[in-house]
N, C-alpha and C positions, 0 to 999 in steps of 0.2 A: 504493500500500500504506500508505503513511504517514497516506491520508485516513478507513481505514478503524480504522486503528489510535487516532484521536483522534477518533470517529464511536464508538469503543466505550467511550474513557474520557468522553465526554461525556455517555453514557447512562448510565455506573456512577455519576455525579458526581449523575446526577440522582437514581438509586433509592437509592443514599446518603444523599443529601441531605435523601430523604425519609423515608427507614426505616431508618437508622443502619448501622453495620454488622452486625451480629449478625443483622439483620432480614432484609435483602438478600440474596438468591440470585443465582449464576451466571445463571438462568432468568431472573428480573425483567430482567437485564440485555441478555440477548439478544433477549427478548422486546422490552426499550424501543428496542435498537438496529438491532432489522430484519434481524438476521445468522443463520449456522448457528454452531451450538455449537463447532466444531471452530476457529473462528474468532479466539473467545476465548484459547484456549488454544497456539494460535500465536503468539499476540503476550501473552500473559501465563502465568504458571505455573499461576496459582492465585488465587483470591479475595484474599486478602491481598495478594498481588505487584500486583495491579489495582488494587486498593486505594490503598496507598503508591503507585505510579505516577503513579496520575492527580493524585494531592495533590503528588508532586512537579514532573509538568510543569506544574501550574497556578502554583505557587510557583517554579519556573525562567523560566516565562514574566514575570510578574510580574518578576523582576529584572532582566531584559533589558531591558524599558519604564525601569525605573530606571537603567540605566548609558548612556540612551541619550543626547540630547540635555538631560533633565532633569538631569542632575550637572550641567552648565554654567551652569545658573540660580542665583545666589544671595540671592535674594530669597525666602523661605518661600513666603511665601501666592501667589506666582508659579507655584514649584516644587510645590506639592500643588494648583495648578489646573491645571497638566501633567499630572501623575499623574492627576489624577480623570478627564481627558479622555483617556488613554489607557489605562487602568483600565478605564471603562464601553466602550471599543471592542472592549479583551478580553472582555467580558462581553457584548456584543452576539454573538460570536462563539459564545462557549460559554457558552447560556444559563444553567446552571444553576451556573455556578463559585462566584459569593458566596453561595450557601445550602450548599455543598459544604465552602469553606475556614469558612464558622462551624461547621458542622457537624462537622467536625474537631476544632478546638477543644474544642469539647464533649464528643467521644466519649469511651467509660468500657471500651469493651469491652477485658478484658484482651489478648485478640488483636493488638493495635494500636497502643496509648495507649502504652509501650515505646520502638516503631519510632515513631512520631511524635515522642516526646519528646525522642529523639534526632537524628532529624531538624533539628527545631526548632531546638535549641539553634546550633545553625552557620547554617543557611538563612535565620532570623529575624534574628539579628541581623548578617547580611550582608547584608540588605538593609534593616534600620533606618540601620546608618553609610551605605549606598548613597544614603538618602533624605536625610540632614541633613549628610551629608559636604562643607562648601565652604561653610555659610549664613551668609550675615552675621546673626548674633544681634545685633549692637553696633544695628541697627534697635530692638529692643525697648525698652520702659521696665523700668529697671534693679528696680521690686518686684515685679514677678511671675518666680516659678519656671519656665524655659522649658520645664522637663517635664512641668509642668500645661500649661501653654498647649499645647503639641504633643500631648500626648492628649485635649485639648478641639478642637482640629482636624480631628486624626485621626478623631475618634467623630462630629464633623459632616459630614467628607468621607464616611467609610464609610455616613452616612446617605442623602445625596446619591446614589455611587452604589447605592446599594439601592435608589432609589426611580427610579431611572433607567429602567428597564425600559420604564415607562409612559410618559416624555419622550422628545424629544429628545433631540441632542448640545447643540446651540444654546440650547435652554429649561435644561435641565440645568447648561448654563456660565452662564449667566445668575443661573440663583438661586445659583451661588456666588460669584458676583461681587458680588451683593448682601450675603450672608453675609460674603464677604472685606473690605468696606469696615466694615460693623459689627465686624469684631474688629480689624481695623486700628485703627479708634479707641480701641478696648479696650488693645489690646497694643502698640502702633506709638509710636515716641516721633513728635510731632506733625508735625517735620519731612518723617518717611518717610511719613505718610500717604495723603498724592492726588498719589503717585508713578505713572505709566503703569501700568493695569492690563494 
C-alpha cells in the first residue's frame, strides 16, 4: 500500500511540476499514475492535502539523507559531495522531485503559498543547521563571507544534480570533484587544500 501511495505523489510531483498548481487536476494525476480515482482519495483528502504531502515527504526524505552518516563529516566540500551523491539517488528514484521542490518555490497560487510558507519556515531551516551543523569553517581563508561561499556551493551542487538525470553517479561525482578542487583553491586556506578527497 505504501508503494502505491508514493507511485501517486510521484505522479502529482510531476503534473505539478509541470503545470503548477492551479493548472493540475485530480484527473492529470490519475491519469499520469495509472490508478482508479477512488484511489486518490484514500490516501489523500483533496488536491491540496496531495499537494502539501508530497512536498512534505520529498522534504522529510531529504533530511533523513542529512542526519545520516553526512552530520559526521566535517569537512564542507566533503559533506555537500555526500549530499549531492545521495541527493541524485533520491532523484533517480523519484524522477520528477527537483523540478517539483523548485516548483514550489515558485508557486503564487493563493491556495498554497500560506501552507508552504509555513511549512518552510521550520522544515528549511532544520535542515540548513542539519547541513553545516559540526563544519570546521576554521578551513576557510578568513576574507571571504562563509554565507556567500555556501550559497555559491549550494547553487553549483543544485546544478550538478539537475543535470544529473542525463549522467551517471560516477560521471556526476567526478565533475564535482573537479568543481570541489577549483573552489578549494578559491576558498580553502592552502594548507587544507589537497587534503583526501
Amino acid at each position: 500500500m505504501e508503494e502505491k501511495r508514493i507511485q501517486i505523489m510521484d505522479a502529482a510531483a510531476e503534473c505539478f511540476a509541470k503545470n503548477g498548481y492551479k493548472k493540475t487536476s485530480i484527473t492529470d494525476i490519475i491519469t499520469k499514475a495509472g490508478i482508479a480515482k477512488g484511489l486518490v482519495f484514500y490516501y489523500f483528502k483533496n488536491k491540496k492535502d496531495l499537494y502539501m504531502r508530497t512536498y512534505k515527504y520529498y522534504v522529510e526524505e531529504t533530511k533523513k539523507i542529512l542526519e545520516g552518516d553526512l552530520s559526521k563529516e566535517p569537512d564542507f566540500f566533503k559533506r555537500i559531495g555526500m549530499s549531492i551523491s545521495a541527493k541524485t539517488d533520491f532523484i533517480y528514484r523519484h524522477k520528477f522531485a527537483y523540478e517539483f521542490l523548485v516548483s514550489v518555490y515558485i508557486e503564487e497560487d493563493i491556495s498554497v503559498v500560506e501552507d508552504i510558507a509555513k511549512y518552510n519556515e521550520e522544515a528549511i531551516n532544520d535542515n540548513t543547521k542539519l547541513l553545516y551543523e559540526g563544519i570546521d569553517f576554521s578551513k576557510f581563508k578568513s576574507e571571504f563571507n562563509i554565507t556567500d561561499v555556501i550559497k555559491m556551493v549550494i547553487w553549483i551542487s543544485d546544478g550538478i544534480i539537475k543535470n544529473s538525470k542525463t549522467a551517471s553517479v560516477d560521471e556526476m561525482m567526478e565533475e564535482f570533484k573537479k568543481y570541489t578542487q577549483i573552489m578549494k583553491k578559491c576558498f580553502y586556506k592552502e594548507e587544507f587544500i589537497n587534503e583526501h578527497n
